[in-house]
C-alpha positions in Angstrom: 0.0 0.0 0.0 1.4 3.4 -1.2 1.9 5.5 1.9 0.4 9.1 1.8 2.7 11.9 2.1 1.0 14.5 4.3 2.8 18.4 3.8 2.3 21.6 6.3 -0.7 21.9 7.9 -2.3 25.3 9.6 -3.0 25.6 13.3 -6.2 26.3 14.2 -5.7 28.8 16.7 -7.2 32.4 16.4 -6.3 35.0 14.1 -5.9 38.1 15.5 -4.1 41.1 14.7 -1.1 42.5 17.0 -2.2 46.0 16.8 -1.3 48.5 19.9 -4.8 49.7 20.5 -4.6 46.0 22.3 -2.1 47.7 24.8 -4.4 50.3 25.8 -7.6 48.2 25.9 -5.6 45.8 27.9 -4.5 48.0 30.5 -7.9 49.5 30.6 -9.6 46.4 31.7 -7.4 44.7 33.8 -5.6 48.1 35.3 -8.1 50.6 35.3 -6.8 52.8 38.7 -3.0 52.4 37.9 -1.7 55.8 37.7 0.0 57.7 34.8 1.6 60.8 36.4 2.7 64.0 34.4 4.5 66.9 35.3 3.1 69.4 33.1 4.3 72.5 31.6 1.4 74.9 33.0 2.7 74.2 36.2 2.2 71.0 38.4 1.3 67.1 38.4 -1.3 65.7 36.4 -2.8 62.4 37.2 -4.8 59.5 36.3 -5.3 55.9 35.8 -5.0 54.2 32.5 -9.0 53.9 32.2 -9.2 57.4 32.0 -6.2 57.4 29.5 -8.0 55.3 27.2 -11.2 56.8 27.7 -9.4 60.2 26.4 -7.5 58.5 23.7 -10.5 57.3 21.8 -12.0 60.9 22.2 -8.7 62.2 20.5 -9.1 59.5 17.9 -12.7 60.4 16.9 -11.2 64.3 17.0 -8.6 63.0 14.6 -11.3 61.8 12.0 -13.4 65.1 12.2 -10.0 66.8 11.1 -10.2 64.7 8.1 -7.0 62.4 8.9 -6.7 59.1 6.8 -5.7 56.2 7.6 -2.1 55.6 6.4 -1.0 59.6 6.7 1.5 61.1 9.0 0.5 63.1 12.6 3.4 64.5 14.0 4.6 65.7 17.7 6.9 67.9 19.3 6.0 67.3 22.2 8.5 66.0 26.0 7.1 63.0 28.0 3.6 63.9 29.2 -0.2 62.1 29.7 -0.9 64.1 26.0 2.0 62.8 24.1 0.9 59.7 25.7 -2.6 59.6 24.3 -1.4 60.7 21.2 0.8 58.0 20.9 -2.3 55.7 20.9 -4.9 57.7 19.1 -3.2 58.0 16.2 -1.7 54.9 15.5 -4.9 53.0 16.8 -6.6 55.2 14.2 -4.9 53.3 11.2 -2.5 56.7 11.0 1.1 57.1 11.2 2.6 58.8 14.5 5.5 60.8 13.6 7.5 62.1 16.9 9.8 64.7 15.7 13.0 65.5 17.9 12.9 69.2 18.6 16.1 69.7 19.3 17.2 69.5 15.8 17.6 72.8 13.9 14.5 74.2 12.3 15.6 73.8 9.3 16.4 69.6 9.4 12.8 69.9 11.5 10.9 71.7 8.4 13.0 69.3 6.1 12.2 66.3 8.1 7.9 67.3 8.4 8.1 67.9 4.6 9.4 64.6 3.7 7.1 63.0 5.9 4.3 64.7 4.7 2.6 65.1 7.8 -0.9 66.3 7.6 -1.3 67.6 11.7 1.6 68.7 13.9 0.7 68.7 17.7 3.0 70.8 20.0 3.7 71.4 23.6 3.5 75.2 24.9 7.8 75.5 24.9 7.6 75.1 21.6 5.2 77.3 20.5 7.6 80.1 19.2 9.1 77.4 17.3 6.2 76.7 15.8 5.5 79.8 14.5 9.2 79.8 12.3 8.4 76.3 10.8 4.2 76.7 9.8 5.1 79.0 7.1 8.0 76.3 5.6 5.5 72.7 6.3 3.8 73.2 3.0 1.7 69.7 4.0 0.7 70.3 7.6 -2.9 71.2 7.5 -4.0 71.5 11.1 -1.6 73.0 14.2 -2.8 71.9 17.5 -1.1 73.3 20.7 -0.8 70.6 23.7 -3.2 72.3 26.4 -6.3 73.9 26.8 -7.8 77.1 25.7 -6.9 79.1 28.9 -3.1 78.6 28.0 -3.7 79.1 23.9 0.0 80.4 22.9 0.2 84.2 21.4 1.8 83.2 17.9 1.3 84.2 14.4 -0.3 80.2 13.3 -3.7 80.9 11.5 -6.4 78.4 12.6 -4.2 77.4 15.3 -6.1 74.9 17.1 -6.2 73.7 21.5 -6.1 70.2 22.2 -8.4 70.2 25.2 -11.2 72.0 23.1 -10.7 69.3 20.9 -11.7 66.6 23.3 -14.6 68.2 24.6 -16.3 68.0 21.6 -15.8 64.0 21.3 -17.7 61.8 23.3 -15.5 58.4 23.6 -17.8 55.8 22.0 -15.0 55.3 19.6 -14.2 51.5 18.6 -10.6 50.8 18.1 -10.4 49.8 14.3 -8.7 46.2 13.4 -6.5 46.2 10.1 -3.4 44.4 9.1 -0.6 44.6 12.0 1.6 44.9 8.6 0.4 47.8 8.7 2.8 51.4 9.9 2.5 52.9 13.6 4.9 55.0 14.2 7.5 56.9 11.9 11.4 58.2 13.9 13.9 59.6 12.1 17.8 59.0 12.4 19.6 62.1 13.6 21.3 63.0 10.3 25.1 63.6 12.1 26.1 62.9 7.9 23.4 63.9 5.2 20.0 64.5 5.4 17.8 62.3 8.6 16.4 58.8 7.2 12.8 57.6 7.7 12.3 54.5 9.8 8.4 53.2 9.6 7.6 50.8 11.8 4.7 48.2 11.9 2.1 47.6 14.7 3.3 44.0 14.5 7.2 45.5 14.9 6.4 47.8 17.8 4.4 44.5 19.7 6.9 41.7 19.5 9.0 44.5 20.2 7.1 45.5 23.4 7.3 41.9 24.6 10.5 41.4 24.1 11.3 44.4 26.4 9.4 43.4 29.2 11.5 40.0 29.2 13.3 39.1 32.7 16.8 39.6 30.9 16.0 43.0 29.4 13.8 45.5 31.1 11.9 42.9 33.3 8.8 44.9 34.2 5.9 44.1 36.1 2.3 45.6 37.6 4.4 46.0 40.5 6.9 48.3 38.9 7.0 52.6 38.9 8.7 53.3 35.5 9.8 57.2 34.6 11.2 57.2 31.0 14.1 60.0 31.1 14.8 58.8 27.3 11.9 61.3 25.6 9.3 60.3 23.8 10.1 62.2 20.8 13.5 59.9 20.7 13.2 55.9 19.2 9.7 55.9 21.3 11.0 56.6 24.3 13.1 52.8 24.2 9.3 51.3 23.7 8.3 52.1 27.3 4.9 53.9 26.6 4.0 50.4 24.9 5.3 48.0 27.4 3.9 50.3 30.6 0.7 49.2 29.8 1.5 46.4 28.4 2.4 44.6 32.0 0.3 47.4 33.7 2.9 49.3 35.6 2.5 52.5 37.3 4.6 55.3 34.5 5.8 58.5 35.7 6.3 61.1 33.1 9.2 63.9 34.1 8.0 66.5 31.2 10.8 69.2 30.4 12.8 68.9 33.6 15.5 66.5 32.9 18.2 68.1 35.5 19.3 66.0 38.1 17.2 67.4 40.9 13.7 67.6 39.6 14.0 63.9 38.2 15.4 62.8 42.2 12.8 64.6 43.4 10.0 62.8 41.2 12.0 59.1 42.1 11.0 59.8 45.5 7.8 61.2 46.0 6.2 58.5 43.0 8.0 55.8 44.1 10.0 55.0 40.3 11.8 51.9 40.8 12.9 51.8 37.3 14.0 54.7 34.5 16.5 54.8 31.9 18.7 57.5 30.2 21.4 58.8 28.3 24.9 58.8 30.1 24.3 62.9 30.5 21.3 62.5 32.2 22.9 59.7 34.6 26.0 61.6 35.3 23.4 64.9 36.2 21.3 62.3 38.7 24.9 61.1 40.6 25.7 64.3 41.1 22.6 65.3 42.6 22.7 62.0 45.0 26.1 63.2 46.0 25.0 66.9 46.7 21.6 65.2 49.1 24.3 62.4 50.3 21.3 60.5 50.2 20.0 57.0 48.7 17.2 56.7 46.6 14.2 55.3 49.0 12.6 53.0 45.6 15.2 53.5 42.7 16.9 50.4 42.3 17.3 49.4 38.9 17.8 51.4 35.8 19.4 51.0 31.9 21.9 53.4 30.7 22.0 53.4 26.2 22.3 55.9 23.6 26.0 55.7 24.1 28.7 54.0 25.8 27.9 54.1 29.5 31.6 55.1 31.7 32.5 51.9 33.9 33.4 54.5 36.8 29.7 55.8 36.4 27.5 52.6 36.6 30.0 51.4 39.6 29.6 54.3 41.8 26.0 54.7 41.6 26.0 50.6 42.3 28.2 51.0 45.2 27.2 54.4 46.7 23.5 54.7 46.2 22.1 50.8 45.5 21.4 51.6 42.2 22.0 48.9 39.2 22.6 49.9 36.0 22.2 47.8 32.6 23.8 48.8 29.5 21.7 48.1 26.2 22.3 49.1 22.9 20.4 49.8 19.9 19.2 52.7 17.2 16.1 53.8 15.5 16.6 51.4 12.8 16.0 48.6 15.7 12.8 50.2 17.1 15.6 50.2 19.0 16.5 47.2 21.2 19.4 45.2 19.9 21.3 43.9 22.9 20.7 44.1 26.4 23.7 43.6 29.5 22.3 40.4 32.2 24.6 38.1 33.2 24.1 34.6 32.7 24.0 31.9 36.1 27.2 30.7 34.9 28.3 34.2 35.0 27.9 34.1 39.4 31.3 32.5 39.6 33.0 35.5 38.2 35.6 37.3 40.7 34.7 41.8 40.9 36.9 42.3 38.2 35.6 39.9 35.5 31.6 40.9 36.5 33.1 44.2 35.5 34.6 44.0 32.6 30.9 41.9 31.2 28.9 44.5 32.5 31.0 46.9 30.4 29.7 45.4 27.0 26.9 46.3 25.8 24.9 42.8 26.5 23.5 39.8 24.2 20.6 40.1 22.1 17.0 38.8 23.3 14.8 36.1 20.8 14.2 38.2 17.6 17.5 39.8 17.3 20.4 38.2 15.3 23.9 39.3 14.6 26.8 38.7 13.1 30.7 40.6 13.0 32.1 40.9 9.2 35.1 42.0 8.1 36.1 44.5 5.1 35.2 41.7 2.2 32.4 41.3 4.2 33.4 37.7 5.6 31.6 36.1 8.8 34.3 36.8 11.7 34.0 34.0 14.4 32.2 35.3 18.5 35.4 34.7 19.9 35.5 37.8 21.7 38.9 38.8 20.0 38.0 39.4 16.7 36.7 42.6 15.5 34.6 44.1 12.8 31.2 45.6 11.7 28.2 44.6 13.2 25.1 43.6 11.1 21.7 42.8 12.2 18.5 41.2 11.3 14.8 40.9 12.8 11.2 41.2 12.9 12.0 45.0 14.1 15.1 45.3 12.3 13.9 48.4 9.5 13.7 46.6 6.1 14.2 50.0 4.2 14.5 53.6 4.8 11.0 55.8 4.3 10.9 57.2 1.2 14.1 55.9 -0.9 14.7 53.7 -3.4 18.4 53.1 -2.5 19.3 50.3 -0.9 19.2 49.7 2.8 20.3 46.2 3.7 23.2 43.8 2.8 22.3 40.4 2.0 19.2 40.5 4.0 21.5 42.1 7.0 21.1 45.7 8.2 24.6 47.4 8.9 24.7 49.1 11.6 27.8 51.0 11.1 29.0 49.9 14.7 32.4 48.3 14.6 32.8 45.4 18.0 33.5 42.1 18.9 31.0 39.4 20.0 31.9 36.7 22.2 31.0 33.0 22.7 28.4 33.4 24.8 26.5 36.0 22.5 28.0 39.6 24.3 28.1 42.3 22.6 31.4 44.9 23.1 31.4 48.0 20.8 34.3 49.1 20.0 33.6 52.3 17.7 30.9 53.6 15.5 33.0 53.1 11.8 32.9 56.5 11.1 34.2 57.3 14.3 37.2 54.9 14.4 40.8 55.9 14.7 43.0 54.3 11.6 46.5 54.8 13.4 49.2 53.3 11.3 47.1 50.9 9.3 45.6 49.2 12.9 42.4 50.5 14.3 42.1 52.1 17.6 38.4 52.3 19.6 37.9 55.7 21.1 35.2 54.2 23.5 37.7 52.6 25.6 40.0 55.5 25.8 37.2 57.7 26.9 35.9 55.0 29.2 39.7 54.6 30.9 39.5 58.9 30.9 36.5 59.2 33.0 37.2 56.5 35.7 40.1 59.0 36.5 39.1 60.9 40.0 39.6 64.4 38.2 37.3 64.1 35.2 34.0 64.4 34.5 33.5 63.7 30.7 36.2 63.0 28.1 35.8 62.2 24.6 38.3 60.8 21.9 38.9 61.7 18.3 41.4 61.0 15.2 43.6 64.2 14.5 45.4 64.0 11.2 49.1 63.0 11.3 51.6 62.7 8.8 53.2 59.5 9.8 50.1 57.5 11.1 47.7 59.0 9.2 45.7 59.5 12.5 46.2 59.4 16.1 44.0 60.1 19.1 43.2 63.0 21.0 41.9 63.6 24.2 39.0 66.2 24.9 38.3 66.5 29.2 36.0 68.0 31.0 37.3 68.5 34.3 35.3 68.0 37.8 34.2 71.2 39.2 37.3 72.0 41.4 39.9 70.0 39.7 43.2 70.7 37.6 44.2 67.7 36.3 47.6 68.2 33.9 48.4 66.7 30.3 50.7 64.5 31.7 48.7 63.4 34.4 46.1 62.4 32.6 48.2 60.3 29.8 50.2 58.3 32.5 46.6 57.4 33.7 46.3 54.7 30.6 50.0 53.5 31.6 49.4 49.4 31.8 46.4 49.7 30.6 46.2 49.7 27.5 48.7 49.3 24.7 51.1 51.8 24.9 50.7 52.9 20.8 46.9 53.3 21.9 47.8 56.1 24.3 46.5 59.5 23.3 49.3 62.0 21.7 47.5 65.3 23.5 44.9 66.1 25.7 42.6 69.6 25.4 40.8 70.8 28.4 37.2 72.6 27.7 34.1 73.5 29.8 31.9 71.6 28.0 31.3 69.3 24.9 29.6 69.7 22.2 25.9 67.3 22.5 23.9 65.8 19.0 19.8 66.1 19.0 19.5 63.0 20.8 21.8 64.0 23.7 24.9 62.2 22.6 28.6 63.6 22.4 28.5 65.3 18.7 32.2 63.6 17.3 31.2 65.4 14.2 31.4 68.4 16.0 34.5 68.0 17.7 36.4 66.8 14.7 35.5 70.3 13.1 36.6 72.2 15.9 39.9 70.5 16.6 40.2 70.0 12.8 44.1 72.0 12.7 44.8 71.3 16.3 48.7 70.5 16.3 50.3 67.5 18.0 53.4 67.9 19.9 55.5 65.7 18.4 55.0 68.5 14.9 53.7 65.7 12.5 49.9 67.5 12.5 48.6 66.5 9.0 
């Protein structure tokens, strides 16, 4: 008897769509009274529980329709971390629209450039912004509708015609609004890069993209949130969707605390204490501003416990003293908008327990292993695979479900081989970790052999005297390039050129070390709150090295 050959068969399980509406709805239901707190820009806290939330985000979306926005177009913000932004973030892209948050700290002109190409059809904007505002409206040929962030008591004084108030927008929406299902192929949300080189690029993510990204986030080895936990997103809103924490918040229904324009160390301590955050995450700046307002109070944080520090190499020195001093743990991730952005996140593993202080160190110095739905690989300049030994080192390429696929609105290829390349240069070892060595274009090519400013600057700042240092290539005649060192002394301190180069003595090879160091008050910082290299490599562009081979 001829056997019958049976092929794939589909489960029969049900189909629904992952669309983030579902975030909402779900927190709604199942944590109705758990607070969303705001510190607003009229003055204040706002609060509320995420019933109320949704209650006001279907309003907004039926006040979206009335203003005559399709599904598939572009709503932009410019707008910090606050309850609005927040129910924009699920009105619009539970809608069927696209939400577009627009980084305002960019010039006006890459802003105008950036709202053109995006074609946004509404622009919403918080009250700090408004002057803003009224330099871009007359350059955003496509924006049809501008919509200040607050309520008609606070309606801003500038020269927008029709200029519309949020608040008087809800109040003529009742919220018998149901949440609309479509493809979760469809797009969400819309971030652009921060265009250090050339203009920014588009990346559109999918409601499908941003969900399995959301879960993966809330995993015990990356952010590990629960109902029990407090989150305050330092990392705005208007920046890679603030890391994906206004999607997992509700997703695992924990309490979320937004810090609106006050970023300084103080008013964020001060909000960690009287909300109860157990959990926030930020930029090394924004860390560095938080120690030193612990070590001005001498105090401990009565909640704060655990925290992740991304957006650029995190300084050894900094995630050890807040660890040791104030009970604080930090985590390094990394990632970029073209990720959504989570690509590797720092937990050790149980093996890892065994470690003496100085290896747990050094692995907590990488930036981490990626979770399920993130693969990479290392590849050299012929674009060979280079083996995770740890040793080895070359570009990093990526690939996922919330890896971008292709930039918004260009033909021109984005990925290599069905990889995305990151432009990160780093090493991966056996057990998965992550070390970045250099972003390619800011690598040092000394003599033919590459040299990482990361660790140079890392090495810089665990020095007693110094509170930031950064690392650049200076043209040389002999080498081509060698390294030199930018500091930003401590308040108080005088630390000397040759102080500071006989501090990498033994640690580093000796061809590594620095040929100069240059002291300033303060250095240069790019949209997203990173060290600008771009801008440093202008400005010490003819500096002269003192052994007189300068290029």
């Amino acid at each position: 008897m001829q056997s019958r050959k049976q092929g794939p068969i589909l489960g029969q399980m049900m189909e629904r769509p992952l669309l983030l509406s579902s975030l909402l709805r779900h927190a709604e239901r199942y944590h109705a009274d758990t607070e969303i707190v705001s510190r607003t820009l009229e003055g204040g806290l706002h609060r509320y529980g995420y019933a109320a939330a949704a209650s006001r985000a279907r309003r907004l979306a039926k006040a979206l329709e009335r203003l005559g926005l399709q599904r598939g177009e572009r709503a932009a913000t410019l707008a910090w971390n606050g309850y609005r932004h927040f129910e924009l973030y699920y009105a619009i892209s539970g809608g069927g629209a696209v939400l577009h948050t627009v980084n305002p700290r960019l010039f006006p002109e890459q802003i105008a450039w950036i709202i053109n190409d995006a074609e946004d059809q509404l622009l919403f904007f918080d009250l700090s912004f408004a002057k803003l505002i009224e330099q871009l409206a007359p350059r955003c040929t496509t924006v049809r509708h501008w919509v200040a962030l607050c309520d008609a008591a606070h309606r801003p004084d500038i020269a927008v015609p029709g200029l519309l108030c949020y608040e008087d927008l809800l109040a003529a929406e009742h919220d018998d609004y149901e949440w609309p299902e479509f493809d979760e192929r469809c797009a969400s949300a819309l971030c652009y890069t921060s265009g250090t080189t050339g203009n920014p690029k588009g990346v559109l993510y999918s409601h499908r993209s941003m969900l399995l990204h959301g879960y993966a986030s809330c995993l015990p080895d990356v952010f590990g949130f629960s109902a029990r936990d407090c989150i305050l997103p330092v990392v705005p809103m208007f920046h890679v969707n603030a890391w994906t924490i206004p999607y997992a918040a509700p997703m695992v229904g924990a309490k979320l605390v937004l810090p609106g324009a006050a970023l300084d160390g103080p008013s964020l301590c001060a909000l960690f204490e009287d909300e109860g955050v157990t959990f926030t995450g930020g930029v090394p700046t924004v860390w560095q501003g938080v120690l030193q307002q612990l070590r001005q109070t001498g105090r401990r944080p009565r909640t704060l416990r655990r925290g992740v520090i991304g957006g650029s190499a995190a300084p050894p020195a900094l995630v050890e003293t807040l660890a040791r001093d104030y009970g604080i743990e930090l985590d390094h991730a990394w990632g970029m908008t073209e990720i959504s952005p989570l690509g590797t996140y720092n937990k050790p593993k149980a093996k890892h327990a065994a470690l003496d202080a100085a290896a747990r160190r050094a692995l907590a110095a990488k930036q981490g292993r990626p979770p399920y739905g993130v693969e990479m690989k290392i590849v050299d300049g012929e674009g060979r695979t280079l083996p995770n030994d740890g040793v080895a080192v070359g570009e990093l390429l990526v690939r996922g479900p919330w890896v971008v696929g292709q930039y918004f609105n260009t033909d021109a290829p984005t990925l290599r081989d069905g990889w995305f390349p990151t432009g990160d240069v780093g090493s991966i070892d056996a057990d998965g970790y992550l070390c970045i060595t250099d972003r390619a274009k800011d690598v040092i090519k000394s003599g033919g052999e590459w040299i990482g400013s990361i660790e140079l600057e890392n090495l810089a700042c665990a020095h007693p005297a110094v509170a930031q240092a950064a690392v650049i290539g200076v043209a040389h005649r002999k080498w081509d390039e060698r390294p030199l060192l930018i500091v930003v002394p401590k308040a108080g301190e005088r630390p000397t050129r040759e102080e500071l180069l006989g501090w990498y003595q033994g640690k580093i090879a000796k061809w590594w070390t620095p040929d100069d160091v240059v002291f300033v008050e303060q250095l240069p910082l790019t949209a997203t709150g990173k060290i600008s290299k771009l801008q440093l490599r202008e400005q010490f562009r003819e500096h002269r090295l003192p052994d007189g081979e300068s290029g």
